[in-house]
Every structure is written in structure tokens, then in C-alpha cells.
N, C-alpha and C positions, 0 to 999 in steps of 0.2 A: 743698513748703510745709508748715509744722508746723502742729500742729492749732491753738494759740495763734495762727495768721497765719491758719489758716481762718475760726476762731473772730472776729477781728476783722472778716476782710473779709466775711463774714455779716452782723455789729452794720451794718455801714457801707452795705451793697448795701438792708438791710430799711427801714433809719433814712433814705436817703436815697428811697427811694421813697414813703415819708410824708411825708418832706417835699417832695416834689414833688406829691402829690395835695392837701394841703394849697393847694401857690402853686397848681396848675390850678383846684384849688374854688375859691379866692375870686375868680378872675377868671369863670367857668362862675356863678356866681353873683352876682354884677353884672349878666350878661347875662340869667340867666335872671329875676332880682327885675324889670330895666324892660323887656323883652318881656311881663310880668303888666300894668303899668300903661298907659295911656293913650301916645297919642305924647309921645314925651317934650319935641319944640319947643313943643308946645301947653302950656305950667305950666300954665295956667287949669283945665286939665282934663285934668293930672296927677294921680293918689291920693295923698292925704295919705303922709306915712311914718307909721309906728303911733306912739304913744307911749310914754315910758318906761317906763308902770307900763302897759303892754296885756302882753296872753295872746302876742303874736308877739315882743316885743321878751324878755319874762319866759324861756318858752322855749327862745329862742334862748340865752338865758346860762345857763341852769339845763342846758340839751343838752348844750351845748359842754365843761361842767365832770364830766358826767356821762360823756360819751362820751372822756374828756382820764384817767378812770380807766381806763375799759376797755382802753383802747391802753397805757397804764403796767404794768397785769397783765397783758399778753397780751406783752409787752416782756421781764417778768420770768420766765412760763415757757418761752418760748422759751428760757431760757438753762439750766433745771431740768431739762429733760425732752431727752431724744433720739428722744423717738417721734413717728414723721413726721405721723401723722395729728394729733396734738397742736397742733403745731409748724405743720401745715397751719391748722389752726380759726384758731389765737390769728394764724398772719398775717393771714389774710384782715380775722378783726374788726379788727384793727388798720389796717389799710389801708383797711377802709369805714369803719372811725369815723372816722380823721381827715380821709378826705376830707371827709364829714358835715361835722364839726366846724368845717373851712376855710371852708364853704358859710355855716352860722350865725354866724361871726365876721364875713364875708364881708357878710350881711345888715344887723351892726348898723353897720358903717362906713359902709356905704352909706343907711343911713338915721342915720348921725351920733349914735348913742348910744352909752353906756359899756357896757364887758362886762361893766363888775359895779357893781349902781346901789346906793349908800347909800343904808343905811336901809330897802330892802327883803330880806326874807328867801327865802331860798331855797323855791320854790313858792307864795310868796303872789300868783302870777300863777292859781292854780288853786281861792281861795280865794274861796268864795259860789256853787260851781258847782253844790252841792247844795241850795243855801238857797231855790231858786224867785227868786233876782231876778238870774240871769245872762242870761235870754231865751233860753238854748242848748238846743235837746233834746239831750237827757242820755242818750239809750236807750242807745247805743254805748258805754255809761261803764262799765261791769262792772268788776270787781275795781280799785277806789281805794281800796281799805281801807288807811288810812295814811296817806294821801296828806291835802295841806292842802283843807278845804275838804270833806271826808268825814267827816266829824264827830272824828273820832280824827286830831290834829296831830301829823305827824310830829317827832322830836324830834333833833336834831341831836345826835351822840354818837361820842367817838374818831375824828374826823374823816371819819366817815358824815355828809353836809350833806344829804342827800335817800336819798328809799327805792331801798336796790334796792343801793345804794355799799358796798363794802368799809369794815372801819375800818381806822385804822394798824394795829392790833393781828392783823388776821387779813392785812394788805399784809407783816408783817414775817414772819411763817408761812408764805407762800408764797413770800418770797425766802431762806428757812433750807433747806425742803424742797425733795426730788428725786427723779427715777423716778416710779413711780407714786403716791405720798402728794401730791406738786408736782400732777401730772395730776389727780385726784380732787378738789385741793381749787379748784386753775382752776375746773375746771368747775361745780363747786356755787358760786364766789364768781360767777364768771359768768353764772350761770345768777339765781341772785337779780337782779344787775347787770339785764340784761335784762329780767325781770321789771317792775322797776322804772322803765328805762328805757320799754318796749312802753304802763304805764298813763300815764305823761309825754304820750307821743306822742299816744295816743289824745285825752288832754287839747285837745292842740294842733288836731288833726284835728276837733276841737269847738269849741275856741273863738279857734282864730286865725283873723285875716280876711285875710292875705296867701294868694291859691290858690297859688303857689309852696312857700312853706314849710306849707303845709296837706298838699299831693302830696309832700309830704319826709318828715313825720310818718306816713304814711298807707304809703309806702313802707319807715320803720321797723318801725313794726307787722310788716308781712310781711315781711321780712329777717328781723331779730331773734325772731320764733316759728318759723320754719324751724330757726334755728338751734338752738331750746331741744329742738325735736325731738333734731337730732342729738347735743347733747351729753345730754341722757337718755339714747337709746343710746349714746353714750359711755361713759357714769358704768355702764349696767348692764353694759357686758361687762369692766369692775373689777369687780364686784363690789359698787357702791354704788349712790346714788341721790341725787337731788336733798334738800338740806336740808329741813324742814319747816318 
């Protein structure tokens, strides 16, 4: 087999196992959104489904597009780098995000809303959560700086839509690069990424009211800081470190 026929049947083995945790999440996700609710013969005293413009429905579209980069950069150093440890991180994220991400798409079909609502901007689901009139304690809120709704509005820029995202400009940097400059700059874009993604979550873990996707947010948090650990030690036995 030549390395070009390796090299594919790789693309085709990693690609299709995302796309099959994808179709398992949104069906695992159906099941797990109405085992949350009441019996479900009973309507009368069934839970509403959230609305369009709530913390659950907001999140869930803001996640999905979030975690839809992660798997995109973790896609493209796989193909930069040949170091296995590498190559190990970026599957795995990539495999838990889209599962995630099947789960959240999963939730808005089954509560019959858009995955991407006009006219709302990205994280205006998180907006007034500092102002005293959201009713949430807020203790758990640490590090939202930037975030909507923390007095400093994030600002959409080179196709960064939310904190924490790559832009095109630093996406095309890391499909130029290879070896370890490719590895170094994964993990710092990554490593922001997540950042970003962890105070989302935390958001959610606050102010959604689905306990389902509350234990999904709550479950991010700790994933995604485990992994910020490891790729810190990553980045130091390069030689570098996390951006500032």
C-alpha cells in the first residue's frame, strides 16, 4: 500500500468515525432530552421546550459552531504533523466534539428550532448575566472577560464569531505549517479555543434549565481543562507556551 493510499484510507477511517458519533449522538440525544422530562403520554405535564431566544436553545447554536471549529483544526493538523502524540490529542478532540456537537444539534430538532436564529447575535444568550436582573448566582462565573454580557462585548473579527475561535487568518497558518511550528501553533490556537469554549459552558451550567444539557456543559468544563493541562505540557516540552 503506498503512503498516498495510507494517507487516504486514514482521512476516510478518522472522517467516518465522526460521522458516525455524530448519527449515534443525535439519536442518544433524543433519548436522553425526554427521559429529562415528564412522561411523555402525559403533554399536560410535559416541560415546555425552551425558547428561541433562552440560555439552552442560544448555547446549543453558539456550541455547535464552536465546537464545528475545533474538529476543522484538529482535521488539519492531523494532516501537518506526524507525531503520534499530536495526532493522538487532535483525534480524540475531534471525536468528542462532534459527538457534543451531534447531541446540541440533536436537542434543537427535537425542540423544533433553528440552528441559527436571525437576528440574534452570537452569545447574546449570555447577555444581562452580569447586570443583576438574570436571577442566576453568578459565583461559578470566573474568567468571562470578553464574553457578552461582562461588560467588555466581544467583537466578531476575521471570522472569530465568539471568544476562544480561531480567525481565517491564523486557520490558513496552520494549514501552510508543518512538524513542530504546525504542533505549537495547534495547541496555542487550541488551547485559546477551549478557553473560550470552558467560560461558554460554564455560562450554560448557569443559566440553562434543560438538566440534560446543563450535565453536558458541566461535563465540558471538565474535559476540556484536563485537556488544557495536557496541552500546556505539550507546548513546554517544545519549547513554548500558551499565548497570552
Amino acid at each position: 500500500m503506498t503512503v498516498t493510499e495510507r494517507t487516504r484510507r486514514t482521512r476516510w477511517v478518522a472522517g467516518s468515525a465522526v460521522a458516525l458519533a455524530v448519527l449515534f449522538a443525535g439519536a442518544a440525544t433524543v433519548a436522553s432530552a425526554r427521559d429529562d422530562g415528564a412522561d411523555h403520554h402525559a403533554e399536560a405535564s410535559a416541560p415546555r421546550p425552551p425558547a428561541v431566544d433562552s440560555a439552552d436553545a442560544g448555547f446549543a447554536r453558539d456550541m455547535a459552531v464552536h465546537h464545528q471549529q475545533a474538529v476543522e483544526m484538529s482535521f488539519i493538523v492531523r494532516d501537518r504533523t506526524g507525531n503520534a502524540d499530536v495526532r493522538r490529542l487532535a483525534y480524540d478532540i475531534a471525536n468528542t466534539q462532534a459527538n457534543q456537537r451531534g447531541m446540541l444539534l440533536g436537542w434543537l430538532d427535537l425542540w423544533e428550532l433553528p440552528k441559527a436564529a436571525a437576528g440574534q447575535e452570537p452569545m447574546a444568550w449570555m447577555a444581562g448575566q452580569h447586570d443583576g436582573h438574570s436571577g442566576h448566582d453568578m459565583g461559578d462565573m470566573d474568567g468571562m472577560e470578553g464574553m457578552a454580557g461582562s461588560g467588555t462585548a466581544y467583537r466578531a473579527h476575521d471570522g472569530s464569531l465568539m471568544p476562544g475561535m480561531a480567525t481565517r487568518t491564523e486557520l490558513e497558518r496552520l494549514r501552510t505549517a508543518s512538524g513542530k511550528q504546525a504542533e505549537v501553533l495547534y495547541l496555542q490556537l487550541m488551547t485559546d479555543h477551549h478557553k473560550g469554549g470552558i467560560d461558554m459552558a460554564r455560562g450554560c451550567a448557569s443559566l440553562c434549565t434543560v438538566k440534560a444539557e446543563k450535565r453536558l456543559a458541566r461535563s465540558m468544563v471538565e474535559g476540556q481543562q484536563s485537556e488544557l493541562d495536557a496541552m500546556a505540557g505539550m507546548l513546554a516540552e517544545r519549547g513554548s507556551a500558551p499565548r497570552t
